[in-house]
N, C-alpha and C positions, 0 to 999 in steps of 0.2 A: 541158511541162517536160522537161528532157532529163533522161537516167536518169545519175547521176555514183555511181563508187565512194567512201565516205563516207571522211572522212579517218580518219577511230577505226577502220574495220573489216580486219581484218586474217584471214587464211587460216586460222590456228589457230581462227578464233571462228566461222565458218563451218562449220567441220566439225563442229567442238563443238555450234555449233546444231542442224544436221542430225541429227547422231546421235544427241542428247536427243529430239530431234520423232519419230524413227524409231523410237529401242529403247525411251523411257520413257513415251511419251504415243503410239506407234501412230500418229502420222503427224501427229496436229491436236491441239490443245489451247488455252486462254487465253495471254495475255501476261502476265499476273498469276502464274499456274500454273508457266508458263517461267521466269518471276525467278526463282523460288522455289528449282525445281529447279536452274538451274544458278548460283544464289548470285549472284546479281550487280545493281546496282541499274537503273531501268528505263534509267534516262540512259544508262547501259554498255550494254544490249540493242539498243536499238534505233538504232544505226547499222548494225550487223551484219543485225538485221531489216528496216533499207532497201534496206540491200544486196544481202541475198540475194534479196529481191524483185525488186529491178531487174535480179539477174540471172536471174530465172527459176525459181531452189530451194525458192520460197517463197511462199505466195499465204498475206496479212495484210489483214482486215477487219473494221471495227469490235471490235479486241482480239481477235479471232482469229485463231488459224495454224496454215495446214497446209502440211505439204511436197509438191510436187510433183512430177509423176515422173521429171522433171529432177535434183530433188533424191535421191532416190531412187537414179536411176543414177549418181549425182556419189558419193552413199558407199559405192553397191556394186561400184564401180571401182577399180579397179589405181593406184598415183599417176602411173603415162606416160599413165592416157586421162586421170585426173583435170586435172591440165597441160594437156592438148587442149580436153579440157569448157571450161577458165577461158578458154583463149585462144580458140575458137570463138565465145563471146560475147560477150569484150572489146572485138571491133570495135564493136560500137552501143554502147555504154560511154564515155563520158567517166573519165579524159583521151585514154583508148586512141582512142576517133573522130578527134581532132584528131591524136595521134600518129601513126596512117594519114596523113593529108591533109599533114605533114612529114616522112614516112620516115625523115629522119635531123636532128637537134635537140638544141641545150641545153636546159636547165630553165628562164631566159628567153623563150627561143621558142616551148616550147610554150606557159606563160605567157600570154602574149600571145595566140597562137590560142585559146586557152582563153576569154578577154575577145572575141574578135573575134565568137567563137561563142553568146556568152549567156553563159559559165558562169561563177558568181561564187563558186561552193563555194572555191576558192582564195584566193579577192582580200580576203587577211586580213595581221597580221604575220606568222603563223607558216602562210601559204598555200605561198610556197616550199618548206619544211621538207616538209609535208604532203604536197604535190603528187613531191615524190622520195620520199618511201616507199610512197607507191602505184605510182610506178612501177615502183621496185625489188621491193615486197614480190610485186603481182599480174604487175607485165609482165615480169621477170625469172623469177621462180617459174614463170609458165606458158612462157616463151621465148617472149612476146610480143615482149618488147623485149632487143636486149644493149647492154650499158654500155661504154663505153671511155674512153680519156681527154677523147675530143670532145665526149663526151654520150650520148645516146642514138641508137639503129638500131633500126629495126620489124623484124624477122624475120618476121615472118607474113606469108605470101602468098596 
């Protein structure tokens, strides 16, 4: 299965993860334990908790979590490496892979390579909508991608 950034999980919840795992639980704790502390129900958790997994931040097994030391350097970083960190891994990352393999692209096209490639996390009503705020939130945020009136451009090289 290819690893995709989750439509729900956004950059603020990430860090917010991290740094509940790191300053209030020392690194590892429950998932039950994690609701609890940062208020939120598990539905809401655990997009953020695929995510940060797929990207690395986070090793989750059978209801347990701990941060890794990926994770770890991702919150004891500046926000110019933090940017680097996200965009460093975004290439094996869905939709960021396919956005490689188009370097420059509308939100149709990649679309499409997205279907061509397996991935069905998109192929919703509101998979368009979804599919540009991941791009915008993660591949603008890290200067993976820039926006123009065309669509989008990979800046990562």
């Amino acid at each position: 299965m290819t690893d995709v950034i989750d439509p729900n999980a956004r950059i603020a919840d990430l860090v917010g993860l991290l740094h509940v795992l790191s300053n209030i639980f020392e690194g590892k704790t429950n998932l039950f334990e994690l609701e609890k502390e940062m208020e939120v129900d598990l539905d809401d958790l655990m997009p953020i908790v695929y995510t940060a997994s797929n990207l690395g931040f986070v090793h989750s097994e059978s209801g347990d979590i701990s941060i890794t030391n990926l994770g770890i350097s991702y919150i004891k970083s500046g926000i110019v490496q933090r940017k680097k960190i996200i965009r460093d891994i975004l290439i094996n990352i869905e939709p960021f892979k396919s956005a490689m393999e188009l370097k420059i692209f509308e939100l149709d096209e990649i679309m499409e390579r997205l279907m061509e490639n397996g991935v069905q996390t998109f192929n919703n009503p509101g998979g368009n909508h979804d599919l540009e705020v991941i791009l915008i939130e993660w591949g603008i945020y890290s200067k993976f991608l820039y926006k123009s009136d065309n669509g989008f451009e990979v800046k990562f090289n």
